[in-house]
N, C-alpha and C positions, 0 to 999 in steps of 0.2 A: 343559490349563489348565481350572480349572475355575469356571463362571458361576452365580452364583446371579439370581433374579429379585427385581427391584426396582419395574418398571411393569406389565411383564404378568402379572401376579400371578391364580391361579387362580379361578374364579369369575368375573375381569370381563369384564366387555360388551364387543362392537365397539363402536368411536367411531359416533354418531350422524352420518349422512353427509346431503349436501345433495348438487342439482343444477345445476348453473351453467351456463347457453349460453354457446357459443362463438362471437368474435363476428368469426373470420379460419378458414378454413380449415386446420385442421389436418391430417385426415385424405386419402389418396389414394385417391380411390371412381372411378379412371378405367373400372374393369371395372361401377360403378352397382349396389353391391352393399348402401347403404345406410349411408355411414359417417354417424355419430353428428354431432349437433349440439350436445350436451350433456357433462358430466364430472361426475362423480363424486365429490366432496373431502370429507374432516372437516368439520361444521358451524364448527367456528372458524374455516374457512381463509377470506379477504376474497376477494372475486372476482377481483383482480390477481392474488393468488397463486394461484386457481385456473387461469386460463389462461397464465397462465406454466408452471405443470404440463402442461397440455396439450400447447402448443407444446414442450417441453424432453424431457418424461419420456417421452411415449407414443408409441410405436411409430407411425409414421407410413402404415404399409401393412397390409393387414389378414392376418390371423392364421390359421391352423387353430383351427376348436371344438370337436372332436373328439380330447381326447387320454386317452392312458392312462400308468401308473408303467412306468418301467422297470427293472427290476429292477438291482441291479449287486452284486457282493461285494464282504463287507465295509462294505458303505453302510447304516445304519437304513431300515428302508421309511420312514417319514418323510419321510427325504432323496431318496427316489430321485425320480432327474428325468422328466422329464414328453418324450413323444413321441406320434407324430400316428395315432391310433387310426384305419387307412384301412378295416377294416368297418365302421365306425359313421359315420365320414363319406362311404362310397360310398353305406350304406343313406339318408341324407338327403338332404334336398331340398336344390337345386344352391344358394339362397339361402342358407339354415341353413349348409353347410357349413363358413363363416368368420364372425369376429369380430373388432371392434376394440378396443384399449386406450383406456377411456376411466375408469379406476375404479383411485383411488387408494393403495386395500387394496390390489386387484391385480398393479397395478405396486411396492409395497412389500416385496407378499410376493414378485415375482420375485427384484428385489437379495436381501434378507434371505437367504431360502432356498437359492439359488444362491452367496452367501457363506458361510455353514453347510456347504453342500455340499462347497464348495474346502478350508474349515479342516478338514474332517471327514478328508477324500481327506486331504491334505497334513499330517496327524497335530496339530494343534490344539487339539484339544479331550481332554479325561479319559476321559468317556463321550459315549454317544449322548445322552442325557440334558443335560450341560454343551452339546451342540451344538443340541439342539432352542431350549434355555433360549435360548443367544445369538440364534437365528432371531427368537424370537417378543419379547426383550426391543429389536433392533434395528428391527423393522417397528416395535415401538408409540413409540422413537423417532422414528423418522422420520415419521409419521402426526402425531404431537405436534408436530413441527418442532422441536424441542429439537436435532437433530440435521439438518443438509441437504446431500445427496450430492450434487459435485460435477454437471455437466452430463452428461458421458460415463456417468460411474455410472448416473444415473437412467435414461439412452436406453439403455444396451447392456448391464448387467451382467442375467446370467439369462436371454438371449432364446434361448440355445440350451438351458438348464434346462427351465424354463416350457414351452417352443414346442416343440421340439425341430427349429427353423428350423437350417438348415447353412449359408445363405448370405443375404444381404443387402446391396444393392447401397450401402448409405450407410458400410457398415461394410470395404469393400475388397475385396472380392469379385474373386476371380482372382490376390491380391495375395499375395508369402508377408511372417512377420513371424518376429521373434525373440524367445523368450522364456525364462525360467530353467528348468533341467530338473527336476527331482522330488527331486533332493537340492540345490536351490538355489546349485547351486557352476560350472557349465555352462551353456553360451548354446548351446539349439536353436530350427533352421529349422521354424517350422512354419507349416501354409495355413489351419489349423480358428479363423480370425478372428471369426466368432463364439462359437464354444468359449471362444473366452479373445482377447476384445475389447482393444482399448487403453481404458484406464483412467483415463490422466495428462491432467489439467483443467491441471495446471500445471505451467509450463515458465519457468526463471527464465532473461529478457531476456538476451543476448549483453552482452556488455563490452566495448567500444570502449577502446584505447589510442590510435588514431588521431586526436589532438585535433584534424587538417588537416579532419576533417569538420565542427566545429563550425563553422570557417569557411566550409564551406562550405552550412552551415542560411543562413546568412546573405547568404552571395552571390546564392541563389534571387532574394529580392525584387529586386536589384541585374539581374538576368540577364533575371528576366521585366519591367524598365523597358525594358530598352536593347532588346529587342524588339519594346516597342512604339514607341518616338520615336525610339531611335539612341543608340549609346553618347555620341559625339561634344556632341549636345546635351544628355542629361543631366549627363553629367561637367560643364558650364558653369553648370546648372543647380545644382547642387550647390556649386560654388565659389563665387557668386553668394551661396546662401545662407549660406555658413559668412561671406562678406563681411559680411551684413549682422547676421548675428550675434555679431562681432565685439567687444571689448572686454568689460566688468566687467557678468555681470549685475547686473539689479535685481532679478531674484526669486529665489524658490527652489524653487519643485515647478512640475511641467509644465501644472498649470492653472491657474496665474497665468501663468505665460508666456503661453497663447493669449490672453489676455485685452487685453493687452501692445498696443497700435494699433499699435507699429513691427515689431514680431515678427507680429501676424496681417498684415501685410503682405507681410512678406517671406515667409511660408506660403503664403499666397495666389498671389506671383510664381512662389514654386517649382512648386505646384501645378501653377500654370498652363504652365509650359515640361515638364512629363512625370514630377517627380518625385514618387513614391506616398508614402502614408502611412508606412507603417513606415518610410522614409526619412527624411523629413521628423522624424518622433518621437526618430528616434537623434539625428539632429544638433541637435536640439533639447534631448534630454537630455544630452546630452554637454559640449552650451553652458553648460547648468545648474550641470553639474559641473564647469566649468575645465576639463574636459577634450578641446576640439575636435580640439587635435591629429589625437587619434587619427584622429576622420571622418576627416581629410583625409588623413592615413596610408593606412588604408584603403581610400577612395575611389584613390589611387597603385596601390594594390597591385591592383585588379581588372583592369588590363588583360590580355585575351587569357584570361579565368579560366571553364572551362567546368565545370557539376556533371557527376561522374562518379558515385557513389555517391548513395543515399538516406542520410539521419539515422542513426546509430544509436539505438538506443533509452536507451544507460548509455555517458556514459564517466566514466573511472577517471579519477581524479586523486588521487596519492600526499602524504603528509602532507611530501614536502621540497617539492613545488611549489608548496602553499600557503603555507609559510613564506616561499618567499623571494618570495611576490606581497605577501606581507605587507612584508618589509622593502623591495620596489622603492616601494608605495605609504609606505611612511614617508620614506624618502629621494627620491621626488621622481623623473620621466622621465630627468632629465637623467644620474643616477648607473646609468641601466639599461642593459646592456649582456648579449651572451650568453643564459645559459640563463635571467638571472633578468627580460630580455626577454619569452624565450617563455611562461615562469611568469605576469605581470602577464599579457598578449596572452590566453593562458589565462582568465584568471579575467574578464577585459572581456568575453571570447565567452560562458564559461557565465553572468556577469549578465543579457547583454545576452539572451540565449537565454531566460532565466526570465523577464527583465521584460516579456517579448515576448509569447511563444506558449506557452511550457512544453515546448518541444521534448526540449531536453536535461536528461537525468536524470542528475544528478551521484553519483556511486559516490565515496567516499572508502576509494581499496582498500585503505591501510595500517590500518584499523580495519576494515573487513569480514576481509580477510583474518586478523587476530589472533584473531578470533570463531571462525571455521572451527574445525569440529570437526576435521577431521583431512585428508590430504595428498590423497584419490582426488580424482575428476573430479564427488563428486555433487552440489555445489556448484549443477551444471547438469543436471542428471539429470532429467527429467518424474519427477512423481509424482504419486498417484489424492488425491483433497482430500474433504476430510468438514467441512462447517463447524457446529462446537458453536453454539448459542446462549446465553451468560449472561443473557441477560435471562431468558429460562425460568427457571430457577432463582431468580428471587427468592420470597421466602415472605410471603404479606399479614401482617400485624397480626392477632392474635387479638384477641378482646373484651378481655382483662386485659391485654394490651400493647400500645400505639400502636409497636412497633421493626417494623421489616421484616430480615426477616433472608434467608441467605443458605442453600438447601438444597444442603451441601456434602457428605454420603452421595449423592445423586443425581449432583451433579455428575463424583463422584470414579467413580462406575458406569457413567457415562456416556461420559467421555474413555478410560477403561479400552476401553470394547467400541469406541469409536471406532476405536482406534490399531489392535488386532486385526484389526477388517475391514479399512483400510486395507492392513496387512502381510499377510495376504489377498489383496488385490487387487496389491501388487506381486508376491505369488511366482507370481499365475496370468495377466497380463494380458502381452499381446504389446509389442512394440516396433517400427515400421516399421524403424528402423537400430538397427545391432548393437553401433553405440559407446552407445546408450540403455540397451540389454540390461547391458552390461559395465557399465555408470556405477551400473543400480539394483543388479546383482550385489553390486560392490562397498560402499556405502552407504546401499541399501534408502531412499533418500529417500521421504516421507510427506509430506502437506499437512494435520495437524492447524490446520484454520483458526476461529480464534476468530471470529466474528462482531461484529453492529456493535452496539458499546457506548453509542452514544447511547440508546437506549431503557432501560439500567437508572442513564443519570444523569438523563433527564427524572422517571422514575418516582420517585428519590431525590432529587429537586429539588436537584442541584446542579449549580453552573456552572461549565463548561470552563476560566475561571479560578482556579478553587479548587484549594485544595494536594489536599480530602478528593477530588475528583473527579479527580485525578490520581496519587493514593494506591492508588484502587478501579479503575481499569484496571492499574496496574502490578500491583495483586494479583491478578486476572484474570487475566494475562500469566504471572507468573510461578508459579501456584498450575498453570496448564494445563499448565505447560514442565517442570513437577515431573513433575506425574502421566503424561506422555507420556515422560518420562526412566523412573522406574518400572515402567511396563511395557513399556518397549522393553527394560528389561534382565530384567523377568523374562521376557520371549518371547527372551534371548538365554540365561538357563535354562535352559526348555525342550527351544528347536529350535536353539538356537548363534546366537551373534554373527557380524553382517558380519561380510567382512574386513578393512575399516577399521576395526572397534568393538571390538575384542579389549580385554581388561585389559591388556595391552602397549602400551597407546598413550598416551603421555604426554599428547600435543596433547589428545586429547577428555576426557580427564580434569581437564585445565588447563580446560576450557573452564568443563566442569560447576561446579567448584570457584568460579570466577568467579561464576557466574550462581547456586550457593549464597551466597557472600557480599555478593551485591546483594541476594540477600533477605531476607537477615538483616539490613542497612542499613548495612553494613560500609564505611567506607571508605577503607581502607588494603589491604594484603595481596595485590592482586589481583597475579594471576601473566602476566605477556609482552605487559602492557597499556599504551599510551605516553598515552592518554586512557581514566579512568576512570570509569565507570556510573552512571548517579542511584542511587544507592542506594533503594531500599525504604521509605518511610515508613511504621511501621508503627501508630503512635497517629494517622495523618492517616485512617485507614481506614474508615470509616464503618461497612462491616460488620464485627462485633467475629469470627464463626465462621471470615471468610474472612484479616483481618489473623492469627489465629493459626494458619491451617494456613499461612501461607508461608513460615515458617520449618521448622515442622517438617516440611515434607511435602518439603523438599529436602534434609532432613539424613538421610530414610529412600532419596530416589531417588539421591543420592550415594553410601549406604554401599551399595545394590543396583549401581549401575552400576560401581561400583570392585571389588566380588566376581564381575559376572556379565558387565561389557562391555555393549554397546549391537547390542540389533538393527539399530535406526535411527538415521541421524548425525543426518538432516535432518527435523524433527517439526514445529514449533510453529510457524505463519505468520499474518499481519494482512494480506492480501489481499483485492482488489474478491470478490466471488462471482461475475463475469460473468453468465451466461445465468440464475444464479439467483437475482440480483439479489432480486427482486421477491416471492422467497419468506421475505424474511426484510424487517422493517422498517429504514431507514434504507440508505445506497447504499455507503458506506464503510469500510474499516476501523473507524476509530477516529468517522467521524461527526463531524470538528469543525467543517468547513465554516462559516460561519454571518457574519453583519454585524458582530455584536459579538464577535467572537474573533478577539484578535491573532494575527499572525504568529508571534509568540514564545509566546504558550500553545499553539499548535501543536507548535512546536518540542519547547517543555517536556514536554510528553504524550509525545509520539512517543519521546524519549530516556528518559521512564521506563519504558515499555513493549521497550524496542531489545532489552534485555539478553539476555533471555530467551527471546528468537525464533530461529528457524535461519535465515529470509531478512529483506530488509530492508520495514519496513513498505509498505503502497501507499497513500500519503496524499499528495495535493498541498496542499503549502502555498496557502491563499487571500492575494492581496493588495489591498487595497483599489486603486483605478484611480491615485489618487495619489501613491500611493510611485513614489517617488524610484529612479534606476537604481544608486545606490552602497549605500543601501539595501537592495539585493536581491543584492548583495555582501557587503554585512556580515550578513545572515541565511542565507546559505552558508557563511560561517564560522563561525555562533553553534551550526548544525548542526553541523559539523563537533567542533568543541569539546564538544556537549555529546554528543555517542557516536553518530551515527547515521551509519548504514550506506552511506545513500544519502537525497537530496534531490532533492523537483519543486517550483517555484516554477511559479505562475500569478495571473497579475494581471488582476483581472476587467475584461470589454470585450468578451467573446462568446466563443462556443465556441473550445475550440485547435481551429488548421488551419483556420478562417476567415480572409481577408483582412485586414489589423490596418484600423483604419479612425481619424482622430482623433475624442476625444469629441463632437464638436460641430460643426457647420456654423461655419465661420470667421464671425466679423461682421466687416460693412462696414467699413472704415475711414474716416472722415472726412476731408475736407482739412484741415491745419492752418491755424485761424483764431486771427489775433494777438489775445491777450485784455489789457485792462490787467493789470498786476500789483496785488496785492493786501502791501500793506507790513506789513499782519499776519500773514500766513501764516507758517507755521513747517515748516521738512523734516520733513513725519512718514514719509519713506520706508525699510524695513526696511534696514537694513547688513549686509552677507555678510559672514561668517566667510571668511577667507583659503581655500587651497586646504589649506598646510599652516601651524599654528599652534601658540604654545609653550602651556604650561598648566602646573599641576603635579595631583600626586596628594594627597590628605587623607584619613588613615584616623581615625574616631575611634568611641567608644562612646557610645552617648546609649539611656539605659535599658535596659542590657541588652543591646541590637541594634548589632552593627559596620556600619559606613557607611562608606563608599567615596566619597569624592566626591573627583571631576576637573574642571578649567575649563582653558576655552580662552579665548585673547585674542587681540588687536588687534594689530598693527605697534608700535603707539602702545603696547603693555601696558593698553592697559582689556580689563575682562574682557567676552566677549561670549556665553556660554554656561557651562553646566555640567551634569554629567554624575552620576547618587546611584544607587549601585549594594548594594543591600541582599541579594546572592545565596542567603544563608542561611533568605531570606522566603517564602512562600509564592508564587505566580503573581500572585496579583488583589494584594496588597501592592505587590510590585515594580513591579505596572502602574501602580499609584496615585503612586508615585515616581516614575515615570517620567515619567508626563506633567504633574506638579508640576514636574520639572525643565525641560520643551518648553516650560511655561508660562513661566518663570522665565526663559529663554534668548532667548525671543521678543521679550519687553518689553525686555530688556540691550539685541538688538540693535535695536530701533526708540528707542533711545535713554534708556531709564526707568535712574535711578539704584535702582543695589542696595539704598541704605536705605530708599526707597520701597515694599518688599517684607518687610521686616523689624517 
């Protein structure tokens, strides 16, 4: 293959470096050889991400200083790796002898170089020349941070290059491993763990089928009560309170309720006999809902119930289970029987799960699976992660133009030498197990990871609910998914296609074709799909360079992948960066996080970006503390619907995996003092919507724009709500309807006549 240069262009400078103390122990000086207090970085880099480098990238023991080239055939002297020059270290003095990693360059040029080395050995590259290029255009990536090598990469890749170290106690030392043989078709045994270190930062979460474990997230808090008081007296305690909870709410969200003097009472009693908060919370949300039953259903079912297992981290739930939770909740408990029992039972555990703690990660398999490129195992396969940055790439405003634009030659240069060092490091990095080995054999899984996009929609001043900032991530998404399809099929040019990636595979070619026609904003056509993809907006796009490559740049990696097959099934991901969090701004994928950003612009983001991706995004939905627990059901279905792979609900109240605690210190409650009555007063108390209620649908057209509007009523037929669904709208539009319509619904039910509104 062959690389031209784009940053490290002949003639420039090394980056201007600073000095940064370290302000934790990084280095191991137990032999008092004088490890470093200091590091080394680019003068851009902010002090967090200096010692985040420190702690992450730099070799934690200290080094030989003393080395020389080793010569090898057929390798450019350039390339040749470095080993421990023992006349020149015997002739010095015992302190000199050694050195530590504390310099940025240094540790840059080991990956780089030691990647160049692998492509080089491994046939990669045109000339010696195409391999120096990629060496020196990769370090000034990464020194830039345009580009950020997983954790593993930074710690282990080149330390037996550079060093010519054989062993290293962090890296498995004494341990053997498995890894692809020299024609990439065979799994060999070998012990040289540093030679060819593990690689893979990312490992996609196991998949629970087992829903019996959601239940049992849940029995925890149930298990560590009866521990401390006794089953006998909480089970009373709990009856007690569902007693007093009993009949027709008055409110409607769980912070009116505490408010409530007969309900913070009966919290109070509960409390006080043994029952905890997350207890307490469910059967109070549940009161809210109509739906106590269940507590007391459940509360039945815990005798004799002990946790066997921890959580899984994903379960699967197939798109007929949530149908028929749909149709048990439209018809009512009483019509529920069988499978569409454990369906409904299902979907109460994963609410109650999200509303909670954020435990369970919902996988909707029959829309991940339809995605899947093709039938191996790499699905699940570890792979080494490289995370792109887009915000790098934006371009200021010249004098004669206020546009900021998008430098899309850089970017396209960039995710190009990405995906290569990546496919790099799966044909030379080990495997502790052999089913890892066989899974990347087959599939060559990659973690081309997009970084966090909040920082080019602050700099573009637009907000999370805007179509244009929902527009410029899916182009993002899909413009990378292109260029990592492109060149995984011209590295299957080259050096050959997986075995999964062959032009023989209808599946991966169904897929690509899909995830073409979302970018071109297509919405019909798509191929083995039962839920189809936000389509592509491509006039919402703020940057004009990047809205017009994403069509074309997937109509060039389609017709490549359909003549040449796919190196790699599994490329393009929106994951946390774990340890190197800190080296990049903002913590999350997508960065929606925030006070003022709905649930459902979450949602909306996430499903435009889904299409394009090989795994499912890693983004927890935020929820305000007051939603509602049916609410946190109906935005797992609204995922579901709108294409995504998998959902996390989390409802703010403190970190997951803390203790759930209620918002607020219960207040006293007074004694009830008989007051005169007052013959003016009027009921201004809210009226609850029924559990289940008739309504009808209205579709009509009002300038242009189709509107959807539904209403619910009363026993009686007064209408007590309504429902304006504009879906053709933008984000920040539909919000604006939406909560016209919460407005509108509110007054109905505290009793305000419709004309009063008109």
């Amino acid at each position: 293959m062959q690389i031209h240069r784009y940053y490290a262009l002949s003639g420039l400078s090394a980056p201007t470096m600073r000095s940064v103390e370290i302000d934790a122990p990084v280095w191991d000086d137990a032999a008092g050889h004088g490890a470093p207090t200091h590091v080394s970085v680019p003068a851009d880099w902010p002090d967090e991400a200096a010692r985040n480098f420190a702690r992450v990238a730099c070799y934690p023991a200290r080094l030989p200083r003393h080395l020389k080239p080793i010569g090898a055939t057929n390798v450019p002297e350039p390339l040749w790796r470095r080993g421990v020059d023992k006349q020149a270290s015997k002739a010095a003095a015992r302190q000199d002898r050694f050195q530590y990693e504390n310099d940025a360059v240094a540790v840059a040029d080991r990956v780089s170089n030691s990647l160049a080395y692998w492509g080089w050995r491994l046939g990669y590259f045109d000339s010696a020349g195409d391999a120096e290029t990629f060496r020196d255009e990769l370090s000034a990536l990464i020194l830039s941070r345009r580009i950020i090598p997983g954790a593993k990469m930074w710690a282990r890749m080149g330390l037996h290059w550079a060093y010519g170290i054989n062993e290293a106690p962090s890296l498995g030392a004494g341990r053997d491993g498995f890894s692809l043989s020299a024609d990439q078709q065979q799994i060999d045994r070998i012990t040289s763990l540093v030679e060819r270190p593990d690689l893979s930062d990312l490992k996609p979460s196991g998949i629970s089928h087992d829903h019996d474990a959601l239940d049992e997230l849940g029995n925890r808090d149930w298990l560590a009560a009866t521990h401390a008081v006794g089953a006998g007296k909480l089970s009373r305690a709990a009856k007690a309170l569902m007693d007093s909870l009993s009949g027709e709410p008055s409110v409607n969200s769980i912070v009116e309720a505490f408010s409530k003097p007969e309900i913070a009472k009966a919290v109070a009693e509960a409390r006080d006999s043994g029952l905890t908060d997350p207890l307490i919370m469910r059967a109070v949300q549940l009161y809210l809902d109509g739906r106590l039953d269940r507590f007391g259903a459940w509360i039945a079912s815990m005798t004799g119930v002990e946790p066997d297992a921890p959580a899984p981290l994903t379960i699967g739930i197939g798109d007929d289970a949530l149908e028929r939770a749909l149709l048990v909740e439209a018809e009512g408990p009483a019509m529920t029987t069988g499978s569409d029992a454990d369906a409904r039972g299902l979907m109460d555990a994963l609410e109650w799960h999200a509303w909670t703690s954020g435990q369970a990660n919902v996988r909707f398999e029959d829309t991940a699976e339809a995605w899947r490129n093709g039938d191996c195992t790499d699905s699940e396969a570890p792979r080494p992660l490289l995370t792109v940055m887009p915000g790098a790439f934006l371009l200021d405003p010249d004098s004669s133009d206020d546009t900021i634009d998008f430098d899309l030659p850089g970017y396209v240069h960039t995710c190009r030498l990405a995906v290569i060092a990546l496919d790099i490091a799966v044909s030379l990095q080990h495997h502790p197990l052999e089913a890892d080995a066989i899974a990347t054999r087959d599939g060559r899984a990659i973690a081309l990871n997009i970084g966090p996009l909040a920082p080019m929609l602050e700099h573009l001043e637009l907000d999370v609910e805007d179509s244009a900032a929902q527009s410029l991530c899916a182009g993002i998404a899909s413009v990378t998914s292109a260029l990592a399809t492109g060149c995984s099929a011209e590295l299957a040019q080259n050096l050959g296609a997986c075995p999964a990636g062959s032009t023989a595979e209808p599946r991966m070619l169904a897929v690509l074709e899909n995830r073409a026609l979302a970018a071109a904003g297509q919405t019909t056509g798509y191929l083995n799909l039962d839920i189809q993809p936000l389509p592509f907006q491509m006039l919402d796009c703020p940057l004009p360079s990047l809205a017009e490559a994403v069509g074309t740049a997937w109509i060039d990696a389609l017709a490549m992948a359909t003549d040449c097959g796919q190196r790699n099934l599994s490329t393009v991901t929106m994951v946390d960066m774990g340890e190197m969090t800190a080296m990049a701004e903002g913590r999350h994928a997508l960065a929606l996080a925030g006070d003022e950003t709905s649930a459902l612009a979450q949602i909306e983001m996430m499903a435009a970006c889904q299409p394009y991706l090989s795994m499912p995004i890693d983004q927890t939905i935020d929820l305000p503390f007051d939603t509602d627990l049916s609410s946190t059901g109906d935005l797992i279905l609204k995922g579901w619907r709108r294409g995504l792979w998998t959902m996390r609900c989390y409802r703010e109240a403190g970190p997951a995996g803390q203790p759930w605690r209620l918002p607020f210190d219960m207040p006293e409650v007074a004694a009830n003092t008989p007051q005169a009555a007052n013959a003016n007063d009027v009921d201004q108390r809210r009226r609850s919507m029924p559990g289940r209620r008739k309504g009808y649908t209205q579709k009509a057209t009002v300038g242009g724009h189709k509107v959807y509007l539904r209403t619910g009523e009363y026993e009686d037929g007064r209408l007590g709500e309504i429902f304006i669904d504009m879906h053709k709208e933008g984000a920040a539009f539909r919000s604006l309807m939406n909560n016209f319509a919460i407005a509108v619904s509110i007054g109905l039910q505290y009793g305000v006549p419709l004309e009063e509104f008109v």
